[in-house]
C-alpha positions, -999 to +999 in steps of 0.1 A: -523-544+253-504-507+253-489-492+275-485-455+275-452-443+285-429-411+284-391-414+287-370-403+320-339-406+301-326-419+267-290-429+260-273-436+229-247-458+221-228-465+195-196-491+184-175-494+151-155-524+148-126-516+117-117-550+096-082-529+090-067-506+120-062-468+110-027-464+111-023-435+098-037-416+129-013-427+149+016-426+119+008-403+094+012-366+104-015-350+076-041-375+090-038-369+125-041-333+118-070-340+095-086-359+125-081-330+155-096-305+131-127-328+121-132-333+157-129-299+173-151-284+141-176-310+146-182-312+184-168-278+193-140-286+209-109-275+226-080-290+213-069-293+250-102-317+247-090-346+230-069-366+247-039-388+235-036-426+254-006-445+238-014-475+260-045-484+244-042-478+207-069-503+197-102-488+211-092-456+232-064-441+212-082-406+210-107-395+237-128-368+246-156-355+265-185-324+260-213-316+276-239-301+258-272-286+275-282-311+298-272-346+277-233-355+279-214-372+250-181-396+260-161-407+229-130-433+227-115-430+193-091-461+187-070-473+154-095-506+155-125-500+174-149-465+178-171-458+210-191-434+221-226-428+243-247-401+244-262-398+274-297-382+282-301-376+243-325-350+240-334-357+204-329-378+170-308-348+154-283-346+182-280-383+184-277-382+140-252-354+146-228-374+170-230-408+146-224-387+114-189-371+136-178-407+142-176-415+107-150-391+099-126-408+072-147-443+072-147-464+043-176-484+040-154-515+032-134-514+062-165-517+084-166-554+099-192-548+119-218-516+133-236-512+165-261-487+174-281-491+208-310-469+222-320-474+259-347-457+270-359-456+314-397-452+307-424-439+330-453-458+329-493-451+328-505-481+342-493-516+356-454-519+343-456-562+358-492-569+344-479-556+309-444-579+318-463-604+321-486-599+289-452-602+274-440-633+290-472-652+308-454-684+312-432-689+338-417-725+353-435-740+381-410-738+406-403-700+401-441-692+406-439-688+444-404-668+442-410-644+416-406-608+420-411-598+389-406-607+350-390-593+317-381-606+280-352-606+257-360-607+221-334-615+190-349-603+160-338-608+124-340-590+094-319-605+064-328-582+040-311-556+058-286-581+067-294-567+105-298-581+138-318-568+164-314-574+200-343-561+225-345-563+263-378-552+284-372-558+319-380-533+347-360-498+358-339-495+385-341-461+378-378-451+376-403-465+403-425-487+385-411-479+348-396-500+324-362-498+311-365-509+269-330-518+253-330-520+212-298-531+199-290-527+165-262-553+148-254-542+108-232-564+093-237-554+060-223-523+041-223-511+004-212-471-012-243-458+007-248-478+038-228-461+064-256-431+060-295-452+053-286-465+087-301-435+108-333-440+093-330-479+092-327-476+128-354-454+132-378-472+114-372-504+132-373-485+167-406-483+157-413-514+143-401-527+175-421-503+200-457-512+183-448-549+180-439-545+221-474-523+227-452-493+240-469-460+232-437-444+240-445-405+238-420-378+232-395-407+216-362-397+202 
């Protein structure tokens, strides 16, 4: 079956994991410069915006903050690890905009490992549990009688992309009788050109993964 639906909300997240730490941000004066002025060019910052924590070089060395119409962007910029969530993305470009920011200085070889997740809070036109449970019909025994409601997790594989995908459909807590959809995006695998064919990578298997689901999912990022 397919279910029609139109998204509430839509974050964004996304995770860097460095095989080397950068050093040189917390060492090496020109790079630290270099880094403030790629920041407050790129997201329009203050430099009153990005904030210095000493305590936790690793994954929150540099951090910073900025709204921008009504979706918010939070950013933790450490020596090892990069973090950031766009919340209530409004479309594909400002979500391409924010990932294309984070890889300021990024060698493609120093990337152990890239995450990119989209979660959408769906409104629904029709039945959000009899399309749960076209998804997932069999339950055990003994739950029959308790059962509220149903979802499904998903691990999906795709080697020639050397790419894991992780999807979740279970019901929103945030929309009456919506859905919330999860797509998690694990790259492990990165050549000269990688860091920038995985926007449309993940685009395409957003897709992939919303027709294989039934989810007409209008107005998608």
């Amino acid at each position: 079956m397919t279910l029609v639906t139109r998204p509430v909300n839509a974050h964004i997240l996304f995770q860097i994991l460095l095989k080397e730490p950068l050093f040189q941000l917390a060492t090496d004066t020109r790079e630290s410069v270099g880094f403030h002025k790629h920041f407050m060019k790129h997201f329009l910052l203050s430099l009153n915006d990005i904030k210095l924590n000493r305590e936790t070089p690793a994954n929150n060395f540099y951090h910073f903050s900025k709204g921008d119409g009504s979706a918010f962007l939070d950013v933790s910029y450490g020596l090892q690890e990069i973090r950031a969530t766009l919340w209530n993305a409004q479309n594909a470009e400002q979500a391409l905009h924010v990932y294309q920011g984070l890889l300021w200085n990024l060698q493609a070889e120093n990337v152990a490992t890239l995450r990119i997740e989209v979660q959408y809070h769906l409104a629904v036109e029709g039945d959000h549990r009899h399309f749960l449970r076209s998804l997932n019909p069999t339950v055990p025994r003994e739950f029959e009688p308790l059962l509220k409601t149903n979802g499904v997790a998903y691990t999906i594989g795709i080697d020639e992309e050397s790419l894991t995908i992780q999807v979740t459909v279970v019901p929103s807590v945030i929309v009456p009788s919506g859905l919330y959809l999860s797509v998690a995006y694990d790259f492990l695998k990165f050549g000269a050109d990688w860091l920038a064919k995985i926007p449309e990578l993940t685009q395409k298997y957003q897709k992939f993964v919303q027709l294989a689901l039934g989810l007409d999912v209008k107005e998608a990022l």
